[in-house]
C-alpha positions as CSV (number, residue, x, y, z in Angstrom):
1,X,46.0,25.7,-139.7
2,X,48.4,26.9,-137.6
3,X,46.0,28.1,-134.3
4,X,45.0,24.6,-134.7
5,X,48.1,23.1,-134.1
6,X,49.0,25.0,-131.2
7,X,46.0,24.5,-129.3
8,X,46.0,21.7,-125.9
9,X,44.7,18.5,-126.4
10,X,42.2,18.1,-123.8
11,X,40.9,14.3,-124.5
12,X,44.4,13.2,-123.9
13,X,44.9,15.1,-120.0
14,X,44.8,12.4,-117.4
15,X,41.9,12.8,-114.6
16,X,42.6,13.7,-111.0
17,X,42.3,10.5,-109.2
18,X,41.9,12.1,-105.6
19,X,39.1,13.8,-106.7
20,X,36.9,10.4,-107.1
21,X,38.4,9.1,-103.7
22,X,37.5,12.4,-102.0
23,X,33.7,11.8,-103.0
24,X,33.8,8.3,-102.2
25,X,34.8,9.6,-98.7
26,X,32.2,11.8,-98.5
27,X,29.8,9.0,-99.3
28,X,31.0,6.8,-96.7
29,X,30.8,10.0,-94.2
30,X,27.3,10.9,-95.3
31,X,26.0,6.8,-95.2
32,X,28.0,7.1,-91.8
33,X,26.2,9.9,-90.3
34,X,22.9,8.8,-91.9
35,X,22.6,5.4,-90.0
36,X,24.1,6.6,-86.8
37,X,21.4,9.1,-86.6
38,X,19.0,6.5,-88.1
39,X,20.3,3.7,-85.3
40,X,20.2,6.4,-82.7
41,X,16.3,7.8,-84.1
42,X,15.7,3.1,-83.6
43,X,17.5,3.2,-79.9
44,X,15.4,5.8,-79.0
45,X,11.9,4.8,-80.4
46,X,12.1,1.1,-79.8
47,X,14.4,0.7,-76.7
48,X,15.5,4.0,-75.1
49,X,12.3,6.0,-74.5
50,X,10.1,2.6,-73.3
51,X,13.3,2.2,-70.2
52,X,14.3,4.0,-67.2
53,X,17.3,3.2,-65.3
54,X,19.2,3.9,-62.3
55,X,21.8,3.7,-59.9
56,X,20.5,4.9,-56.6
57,X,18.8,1.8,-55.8
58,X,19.2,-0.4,-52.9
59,X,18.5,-3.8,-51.1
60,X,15.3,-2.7,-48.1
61,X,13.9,-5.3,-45.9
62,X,12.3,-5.7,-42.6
63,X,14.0,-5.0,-39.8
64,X,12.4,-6.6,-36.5
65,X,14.0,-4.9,-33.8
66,X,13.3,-7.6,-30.3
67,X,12.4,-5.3,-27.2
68,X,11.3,-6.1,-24.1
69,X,7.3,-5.3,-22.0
70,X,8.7,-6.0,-18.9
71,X,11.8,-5.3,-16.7
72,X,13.8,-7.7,-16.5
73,X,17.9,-8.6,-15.3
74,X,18.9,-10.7,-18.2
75,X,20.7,-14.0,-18.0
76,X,21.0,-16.2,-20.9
77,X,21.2,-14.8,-24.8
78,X,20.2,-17.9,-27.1
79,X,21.7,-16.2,-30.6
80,X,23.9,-14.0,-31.8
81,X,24.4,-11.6,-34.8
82,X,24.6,-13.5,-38.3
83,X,22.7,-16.6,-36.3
84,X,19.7,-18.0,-37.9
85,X,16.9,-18.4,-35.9
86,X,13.5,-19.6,-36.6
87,X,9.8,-18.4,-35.5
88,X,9.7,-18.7,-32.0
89,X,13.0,-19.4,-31.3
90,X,14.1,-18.2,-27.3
91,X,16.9,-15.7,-27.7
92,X,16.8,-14.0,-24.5
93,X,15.7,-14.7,-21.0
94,X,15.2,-12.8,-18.1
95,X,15.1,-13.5,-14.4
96,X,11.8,-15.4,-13.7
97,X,11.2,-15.2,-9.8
98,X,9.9,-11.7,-9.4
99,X,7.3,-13.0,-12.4
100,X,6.6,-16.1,-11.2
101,X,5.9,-15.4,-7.9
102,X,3.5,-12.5,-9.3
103,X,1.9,-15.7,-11.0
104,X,1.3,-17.1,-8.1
105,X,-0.5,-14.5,-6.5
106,X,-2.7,-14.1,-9.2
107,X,-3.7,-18.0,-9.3
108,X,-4.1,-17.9,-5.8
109,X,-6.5,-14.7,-5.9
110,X,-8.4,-16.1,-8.8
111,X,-9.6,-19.0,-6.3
112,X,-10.3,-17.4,-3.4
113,X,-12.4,-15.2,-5.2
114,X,-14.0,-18.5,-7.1
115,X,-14.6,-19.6,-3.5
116,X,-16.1,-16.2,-2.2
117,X,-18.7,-16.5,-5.4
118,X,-19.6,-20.0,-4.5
119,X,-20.7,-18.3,-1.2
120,X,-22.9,-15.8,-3.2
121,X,-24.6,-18.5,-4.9
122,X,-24.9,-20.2,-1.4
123,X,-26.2,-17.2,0.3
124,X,-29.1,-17.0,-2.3
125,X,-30.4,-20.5,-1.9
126,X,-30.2,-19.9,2.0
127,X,-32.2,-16.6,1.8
128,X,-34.5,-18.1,-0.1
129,X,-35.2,-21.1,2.2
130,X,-35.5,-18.0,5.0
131,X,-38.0,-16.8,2.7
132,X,-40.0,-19.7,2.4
133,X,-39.8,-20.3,6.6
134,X,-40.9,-16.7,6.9
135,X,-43.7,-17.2,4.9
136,X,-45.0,-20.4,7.1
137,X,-44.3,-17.9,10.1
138,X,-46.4,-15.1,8.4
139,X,-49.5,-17.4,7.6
140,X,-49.0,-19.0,11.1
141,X,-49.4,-15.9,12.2
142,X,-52.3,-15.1,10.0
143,X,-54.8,-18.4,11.1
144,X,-53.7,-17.4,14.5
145,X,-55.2,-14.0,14.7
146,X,-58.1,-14.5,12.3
147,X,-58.8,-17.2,14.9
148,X,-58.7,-14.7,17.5
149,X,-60.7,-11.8,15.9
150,X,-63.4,-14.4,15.9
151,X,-63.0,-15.4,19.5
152,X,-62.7,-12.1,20.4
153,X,-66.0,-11.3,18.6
154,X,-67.7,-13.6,20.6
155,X,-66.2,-12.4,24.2
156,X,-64.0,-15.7,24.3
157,X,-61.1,-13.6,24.4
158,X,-59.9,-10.0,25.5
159,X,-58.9,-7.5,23.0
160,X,-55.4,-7.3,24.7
161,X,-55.0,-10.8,23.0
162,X,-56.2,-9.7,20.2
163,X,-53.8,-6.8,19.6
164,X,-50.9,-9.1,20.8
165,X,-52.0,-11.6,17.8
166,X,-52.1,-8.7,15.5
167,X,-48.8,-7.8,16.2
168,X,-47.1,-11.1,15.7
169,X,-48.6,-10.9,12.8
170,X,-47.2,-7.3,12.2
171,X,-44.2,-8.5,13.2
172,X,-44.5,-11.7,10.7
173,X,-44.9,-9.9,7.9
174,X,-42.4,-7.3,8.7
175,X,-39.4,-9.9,9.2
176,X,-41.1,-11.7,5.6
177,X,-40.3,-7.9,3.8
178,X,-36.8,-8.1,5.2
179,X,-36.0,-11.4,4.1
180,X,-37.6,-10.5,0.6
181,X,-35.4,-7.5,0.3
182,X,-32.5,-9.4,1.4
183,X,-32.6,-11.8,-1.0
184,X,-33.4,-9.5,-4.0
185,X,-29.8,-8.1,-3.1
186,X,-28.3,-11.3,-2.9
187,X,-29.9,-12.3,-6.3
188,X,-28.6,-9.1,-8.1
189,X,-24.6,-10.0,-6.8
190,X,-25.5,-13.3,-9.1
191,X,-28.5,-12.3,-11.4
192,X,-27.8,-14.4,-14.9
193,X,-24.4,-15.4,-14.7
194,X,-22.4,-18.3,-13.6
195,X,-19.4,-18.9,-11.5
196,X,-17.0,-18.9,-14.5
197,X,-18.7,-15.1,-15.8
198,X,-19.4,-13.7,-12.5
199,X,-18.1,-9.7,-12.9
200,X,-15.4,-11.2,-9.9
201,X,-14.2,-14.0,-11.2
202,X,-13.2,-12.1,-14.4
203,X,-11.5,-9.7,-13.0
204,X,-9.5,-11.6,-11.1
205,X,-9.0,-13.6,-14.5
206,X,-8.2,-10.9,-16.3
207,X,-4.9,-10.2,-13.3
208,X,-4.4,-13.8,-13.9
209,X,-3.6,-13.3,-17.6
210,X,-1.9,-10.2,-17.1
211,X,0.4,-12.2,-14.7
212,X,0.8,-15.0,-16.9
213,X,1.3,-12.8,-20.0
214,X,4.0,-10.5,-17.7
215,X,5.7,-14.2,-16.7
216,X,5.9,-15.3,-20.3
217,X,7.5,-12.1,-21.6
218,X,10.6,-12.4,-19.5
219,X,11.6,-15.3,-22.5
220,X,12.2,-12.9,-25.6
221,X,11.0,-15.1,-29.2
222,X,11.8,-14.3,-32.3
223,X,8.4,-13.3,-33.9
224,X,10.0,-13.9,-37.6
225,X,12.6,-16.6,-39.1
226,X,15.3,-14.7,-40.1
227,X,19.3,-13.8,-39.0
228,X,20.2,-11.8,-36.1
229,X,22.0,-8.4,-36.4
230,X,22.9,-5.7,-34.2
231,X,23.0,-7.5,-31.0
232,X,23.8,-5.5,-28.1
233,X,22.2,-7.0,-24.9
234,X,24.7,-8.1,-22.4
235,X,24.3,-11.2,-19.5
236,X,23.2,-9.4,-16.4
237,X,22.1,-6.0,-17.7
238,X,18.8,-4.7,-16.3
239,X,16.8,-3.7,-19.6
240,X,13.5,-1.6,-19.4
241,X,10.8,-1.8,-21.7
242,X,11.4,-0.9,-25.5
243,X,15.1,-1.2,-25.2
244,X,16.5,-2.9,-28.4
245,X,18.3,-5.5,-27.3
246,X,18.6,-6.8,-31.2
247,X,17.1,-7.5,-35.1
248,X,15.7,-10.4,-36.6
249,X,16.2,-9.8,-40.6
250,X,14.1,-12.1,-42.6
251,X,16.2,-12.3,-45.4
252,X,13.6,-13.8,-47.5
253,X,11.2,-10.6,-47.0
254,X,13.5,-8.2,-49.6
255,X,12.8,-5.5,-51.5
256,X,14.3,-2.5,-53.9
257,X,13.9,1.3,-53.2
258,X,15.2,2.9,-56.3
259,X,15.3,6.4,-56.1
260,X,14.1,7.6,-60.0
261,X,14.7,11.5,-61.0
262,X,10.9,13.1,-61.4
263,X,12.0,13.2,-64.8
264,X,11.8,9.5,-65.1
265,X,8.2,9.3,-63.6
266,X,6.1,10.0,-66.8
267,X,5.2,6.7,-67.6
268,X,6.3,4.2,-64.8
269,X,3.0,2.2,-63.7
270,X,2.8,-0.2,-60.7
271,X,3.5,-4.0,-62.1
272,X,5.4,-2.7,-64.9
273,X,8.1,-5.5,-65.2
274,X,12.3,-4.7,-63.8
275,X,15.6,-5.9,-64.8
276,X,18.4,-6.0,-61.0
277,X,21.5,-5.9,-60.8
278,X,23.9,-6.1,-57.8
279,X,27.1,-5.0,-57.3
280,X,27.2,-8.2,-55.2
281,X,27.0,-10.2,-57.7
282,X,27.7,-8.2,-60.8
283,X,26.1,-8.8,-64.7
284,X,26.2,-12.5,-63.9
285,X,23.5,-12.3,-61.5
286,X,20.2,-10.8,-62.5
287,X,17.2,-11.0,-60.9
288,X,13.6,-9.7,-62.2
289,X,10.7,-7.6,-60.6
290,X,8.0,-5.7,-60.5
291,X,7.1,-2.1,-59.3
292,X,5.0,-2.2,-56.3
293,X,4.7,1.0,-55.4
294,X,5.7,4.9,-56.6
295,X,6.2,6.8,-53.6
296,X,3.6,9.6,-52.0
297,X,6.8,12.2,-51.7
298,X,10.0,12.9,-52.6
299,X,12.6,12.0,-50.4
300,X,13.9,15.8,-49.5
301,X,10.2,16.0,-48.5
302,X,10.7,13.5,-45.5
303,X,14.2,14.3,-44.8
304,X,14.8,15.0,-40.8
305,X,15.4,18.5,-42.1
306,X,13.2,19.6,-45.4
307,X,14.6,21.9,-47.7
308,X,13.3,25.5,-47.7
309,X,13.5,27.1,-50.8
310,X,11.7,30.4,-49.9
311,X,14.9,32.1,-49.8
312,X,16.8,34.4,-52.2
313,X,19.1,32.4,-53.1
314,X,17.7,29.1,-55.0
315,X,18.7,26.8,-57.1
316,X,16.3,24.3,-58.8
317,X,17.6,20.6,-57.8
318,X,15.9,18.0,-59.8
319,X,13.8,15.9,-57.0
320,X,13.9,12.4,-56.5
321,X,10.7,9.6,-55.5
322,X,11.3,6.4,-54.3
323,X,9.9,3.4,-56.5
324,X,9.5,0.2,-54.7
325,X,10.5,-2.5,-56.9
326,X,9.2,-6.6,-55.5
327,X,12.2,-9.4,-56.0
328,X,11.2,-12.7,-57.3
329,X,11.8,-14.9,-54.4
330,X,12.8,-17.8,-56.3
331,X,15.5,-15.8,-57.4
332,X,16.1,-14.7,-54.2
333,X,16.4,-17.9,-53.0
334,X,19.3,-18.5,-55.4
335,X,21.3,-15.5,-54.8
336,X,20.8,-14.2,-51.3
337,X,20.8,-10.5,-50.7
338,X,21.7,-8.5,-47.7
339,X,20.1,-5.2,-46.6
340,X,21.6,-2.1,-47.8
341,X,22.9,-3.8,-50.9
342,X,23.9,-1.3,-54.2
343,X,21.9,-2.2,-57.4
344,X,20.8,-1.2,-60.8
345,X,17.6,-1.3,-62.3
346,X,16.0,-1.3,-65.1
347,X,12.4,-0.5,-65.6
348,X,10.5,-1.9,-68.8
349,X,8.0,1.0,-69.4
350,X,6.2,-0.4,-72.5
351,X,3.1,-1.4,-70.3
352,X,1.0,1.6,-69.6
353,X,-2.2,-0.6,-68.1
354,X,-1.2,-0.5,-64.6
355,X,-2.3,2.8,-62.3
356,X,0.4,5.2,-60.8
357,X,-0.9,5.0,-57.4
358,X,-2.5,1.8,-55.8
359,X,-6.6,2.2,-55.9
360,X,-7.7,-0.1,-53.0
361,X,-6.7,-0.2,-49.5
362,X,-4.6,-3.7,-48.5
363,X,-7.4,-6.5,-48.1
364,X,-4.7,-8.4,-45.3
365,X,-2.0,-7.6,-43.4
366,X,1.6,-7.3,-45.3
367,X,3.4,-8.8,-42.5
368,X,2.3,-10.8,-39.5
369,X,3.0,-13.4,-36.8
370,X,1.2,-15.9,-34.5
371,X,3.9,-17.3,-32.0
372,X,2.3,-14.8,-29.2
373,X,-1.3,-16.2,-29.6
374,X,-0.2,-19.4,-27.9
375,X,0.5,-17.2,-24.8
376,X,-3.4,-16.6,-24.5
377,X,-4.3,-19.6,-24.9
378,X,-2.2,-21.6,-22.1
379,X,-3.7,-18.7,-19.9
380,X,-7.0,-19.3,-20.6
381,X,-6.5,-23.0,-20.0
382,X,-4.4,-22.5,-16.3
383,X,-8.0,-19.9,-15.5
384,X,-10.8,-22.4,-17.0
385,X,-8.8,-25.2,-14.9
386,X,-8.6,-23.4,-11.7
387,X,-12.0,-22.3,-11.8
388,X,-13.4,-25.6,-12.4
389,X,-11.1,-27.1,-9.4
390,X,-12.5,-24.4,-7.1
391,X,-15.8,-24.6,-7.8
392,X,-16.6,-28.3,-7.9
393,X,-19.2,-28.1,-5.0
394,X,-21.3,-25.5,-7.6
395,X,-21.2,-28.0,-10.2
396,X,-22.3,-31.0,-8.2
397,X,-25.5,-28.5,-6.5
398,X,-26.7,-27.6,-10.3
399,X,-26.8,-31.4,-11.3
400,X,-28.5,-31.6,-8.5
């Protein structure tokens, strides 16, 4: 009886209460760690492995640099940099005379030469009238001997006369040959042809165009609408050919070159859909695309100076390709871009239908212009006019 009474009372010791908050804090630190890794395992699977995004990425366009085919002392400039100027816009002149007068040398060559053809035609029809008179000579001369031969046969007539009648008609027949040939050389200077495609006349067409074409390149156009940049032509300076005198930038012809790691690469497609940002503009601003292209090379591969890493001393750099990513114009039209612009992007990899490189060859041109066609034209209006002016006496024989 008396162990019992000294031993401890156990039911009546008060539990540790630190010892239940302690668990409960592991709890929380085990549900904690669970879910990050479980949001982290969902960021990855349904959002972090289907984007690639980068930095290196900036605003490309074309640059049309305005040079000039002909020498030429300048002296006016119609624009300047940041001006707008539209398609076919004159932004720089050049002294005229020098081409202008080589115009006119070329005009006036054209219709003497129209003129000298009109004398080929005119040298056919009159060999072939001397043919046709030579003819009449030859059987004149003909009836006249046979006539003597039978004279002669009968004694009317000495044989002296005889042989003099056979050689007028040697001699008939002989000039008849020569006219022949003549004309059969005279033919073949205009043999199937007319005055307007005589081998001459379009020669001497063809210097006309080149001198019209040389007078209308001493006015510079703007082949694209765009602004003008990096102006440095100067009133009076004598430019040669392919100097840059300046840039047209069609500000409306942008694009992206985003410069993804080769780590990136696995599953970027052309047309897979991009997310832009510009530090223009900031995360107000975004604009959407598409890839259009992944590049052929790396850009260390086309650097000036390539990297050689057949040396002792290397270090593996991870490589970058350039991705060209297409703006949506609309959006471009909103929030206007410059060239050389920072941005981000953002490439939505989820669509693996598109190839990695393009599989047919461009079915147009990417870029063109038609403000030098008119050129050709007004030339070959100034040479059909001229010819038709300087052979006017042609036309009215044919009707004839």
């Amino acid at each position: 009886m008396a162990t019992a009474d000294t031993a401890p009372n156990t039911e009546n010791t008060p539990a540790n209460p630190n010892s239940g908050k302690r668990k409960f804090m592991l709890l929380i630190l085990a549900a904690a760690v669970v879910l990050s890794g479980a949001g982290v395992w969902a960021y990855h699977e349904f959002y972090g492995r289907w984007n690639e995004s980068t930095d290196d990425a900036y605003v490309n366009g074309n640059v049309v640099e305005i040079t000039p085919l002909v020498t030429g002392t300048v002296v006016s400039i119609g624009a300047d940099d940041g001006d707008l100027v539209h398609e076919g816009q004159v932004l720089v002149n050049f002294d005229p005379n020098d081409a202008e007068i080589g115009l006119q040398n070329a005009q006036a060559n054209l219709a003497r030469t129209v003129r000298q053809v009109r004398g080929l035609y005119s040298d056919v029809d009159g060999m072939k009238a001397q043919v046709n008179s030579q003819k009449a000579e030859v059987q004149k001369a003909q009836d006249n001997f046979n006539r003597r031969k039978n004279l002669a046969a009968g004694g009317a007539i000495s044989q002296e006369e005889l042989s003099h009648a056979r050689d007028d008609l040697t001699s008939a027949q002989n000039a008849l040959a020569n006219a022949q040939q003549k004309l059969k050389t005279s033919s073949a200077l205009v043999d199937d042809t007319v005055v307007s495609s005589h081998p001459d006349v379009m020669a001497a067409a063809a210097q006309l165009r080149q001198a019209y074409l040389n007078n209308s390149r001493s006015v510079l156009i703007a082949p694209v609408t765009g602004y003008v940049a990096k102006r440095s032509v100067q009133l009076g300076q004598r430019v040669q050919p392919g100097t840059a005198l300046m840039a047209v930038i069609p500000l409306d012809q942008l694009w992206i070159d985003a410069n993804f790691k080769e780590t990136q690469l696995r599953d970027m497609r052309i047309g897979q859909p991009v997310e832009i940002e510009t530090d223009l503009y900031g995360s107000d601003v975004k604009y959407s695309g598409t890839i259009d292209s992944l590049g052929a090379g790396t850009g260390s591969a086309f650097a000036l100076l390539p990297a050689q890493n057949a040396t002792g001393n290397w270090i593996k750099i991870v490589q970058r390709v350039p991705v060209r990513i297409h703006v949506n114009a609309e959006e471009l039209a909103k929030h206007p871009l410059r060239v050389g612009l920072s941005t981000m992007v953002e490439v939505n990899l989820r669509d693996q239908s598109g190839p990695v490189l393009a599989q047919q060859p461009p079915q147009k041109a990417s870029f063109s212009t038609n403000v030098y066609d008119r050129q050709l034209a007004e030339a070959d209006a100034m040479i059909t006019q001229l010819i038709h002016d300087n052979s006017a006496a042609v036309s009215k024989t044919a009707n004839r």
